[in-house]
C-alpha positions in Angstrom: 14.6 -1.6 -8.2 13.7 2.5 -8.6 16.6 4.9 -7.6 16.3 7.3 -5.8 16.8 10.2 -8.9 13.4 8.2 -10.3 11.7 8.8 -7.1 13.1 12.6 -6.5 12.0 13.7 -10.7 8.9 11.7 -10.4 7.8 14.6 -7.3 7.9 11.3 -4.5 9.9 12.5 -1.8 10.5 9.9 0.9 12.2 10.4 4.8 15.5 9.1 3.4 16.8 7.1 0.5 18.4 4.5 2.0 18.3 0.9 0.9 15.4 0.3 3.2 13.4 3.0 2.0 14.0 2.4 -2.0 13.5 -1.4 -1.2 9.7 -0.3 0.4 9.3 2.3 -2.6 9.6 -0.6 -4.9 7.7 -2.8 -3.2 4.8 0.2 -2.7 5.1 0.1 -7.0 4.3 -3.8 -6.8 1.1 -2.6 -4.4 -0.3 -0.3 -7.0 0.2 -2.4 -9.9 -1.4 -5.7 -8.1 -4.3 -3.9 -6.3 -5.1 -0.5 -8.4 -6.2 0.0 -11.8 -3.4 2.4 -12.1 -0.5 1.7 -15.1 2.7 1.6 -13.7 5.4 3.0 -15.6 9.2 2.3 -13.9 10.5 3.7 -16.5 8.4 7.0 -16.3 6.8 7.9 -12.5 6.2 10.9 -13.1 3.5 10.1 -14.8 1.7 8.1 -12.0 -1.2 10.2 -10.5 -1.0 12.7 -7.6 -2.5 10.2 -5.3 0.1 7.3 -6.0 2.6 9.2 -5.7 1.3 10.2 -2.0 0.7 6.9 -1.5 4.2 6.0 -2.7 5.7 8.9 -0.2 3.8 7.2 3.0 4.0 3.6 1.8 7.2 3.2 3.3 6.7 4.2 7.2 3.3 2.2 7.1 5.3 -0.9 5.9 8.2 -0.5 8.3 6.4 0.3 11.1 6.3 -2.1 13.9 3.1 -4.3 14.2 0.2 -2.8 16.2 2.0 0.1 17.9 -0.5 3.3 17.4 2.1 5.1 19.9 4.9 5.6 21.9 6.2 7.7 24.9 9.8 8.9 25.4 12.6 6.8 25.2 10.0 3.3 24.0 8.9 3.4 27.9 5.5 3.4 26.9 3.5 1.9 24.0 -0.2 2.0 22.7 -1.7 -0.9 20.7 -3.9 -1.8 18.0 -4.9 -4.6 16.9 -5.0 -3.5 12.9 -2.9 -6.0 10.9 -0.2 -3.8 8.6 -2.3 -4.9 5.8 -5.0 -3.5 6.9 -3.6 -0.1 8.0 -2.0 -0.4 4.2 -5.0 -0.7 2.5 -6.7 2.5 4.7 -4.2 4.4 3.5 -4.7 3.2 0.0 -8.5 4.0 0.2 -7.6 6.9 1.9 -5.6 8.3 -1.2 -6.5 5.9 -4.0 -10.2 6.1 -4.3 -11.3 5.4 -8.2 -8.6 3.4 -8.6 -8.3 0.9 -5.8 -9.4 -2.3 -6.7 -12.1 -3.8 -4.0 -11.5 -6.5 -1.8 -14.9 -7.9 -1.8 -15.9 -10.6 -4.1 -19.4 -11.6 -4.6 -20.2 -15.4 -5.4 -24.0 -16.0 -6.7 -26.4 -17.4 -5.0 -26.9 -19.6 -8.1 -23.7 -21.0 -8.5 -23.7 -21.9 -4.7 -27.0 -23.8 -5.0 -26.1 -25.7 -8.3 -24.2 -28.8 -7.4 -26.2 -29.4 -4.1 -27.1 -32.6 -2.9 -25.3 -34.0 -5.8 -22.4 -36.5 -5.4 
């Protein structure tokens, strides 16, 4: 799991560096390496780009956050909802940030490949 001297020398700078946090920062890593073209590093974060590591400072309060709330009034009397799924707010502020590097979600299948095999048992 990254420490949080990695993160601080690396430039990512997170709300705290509690358990929680480091355990989101690590698994904000795991997001970049699965669904960006960027090479992660653990051993060297300061060489990630600009943008990862922004995404790596914000990845944690977007994946903690609780589902669907957009906002809040004093004291949690009042709540606003959405009806964005975390992955979904995750992956805006990917694109957000990312750009080049984000690896899209769309697939494309061919129409020929679709039409091959029909009407054949």
């Amino acid at each position: 799991m990254v420490t949080k001297e990695q993160l601080i020398e690396a430039g990512i700078i997170l709300e705290s560096y509690d358990s929680k946090s480091l355990l989101f920062a690590d698994a904000g890593l795991e997001w970049l390496e699965e669904n960006t073209t960027i090479e992660v590093d653990r051993s060297n974060l300061s060489a990630l780009p600009s943008c990862a590591k922004a995404f790596l400072c914000q990845f944690p309060w977007v994946a903690s956050r609780a589902d669907n709330v957009t906002s809040e009034s004093i004291d949690g009397l009042s709540r606003s909802y959405s009806n964005s799924t975390k992955n979904s707010l995750i992956y805006d502020l990917a694109s957000a940030l990312l750009g080049k590097y984000l690896i899209s979600q769309v697939s494309f299948v061919p129409a020929k490949k679709r039409w091959l095999n029909y009407g054949q048992n």
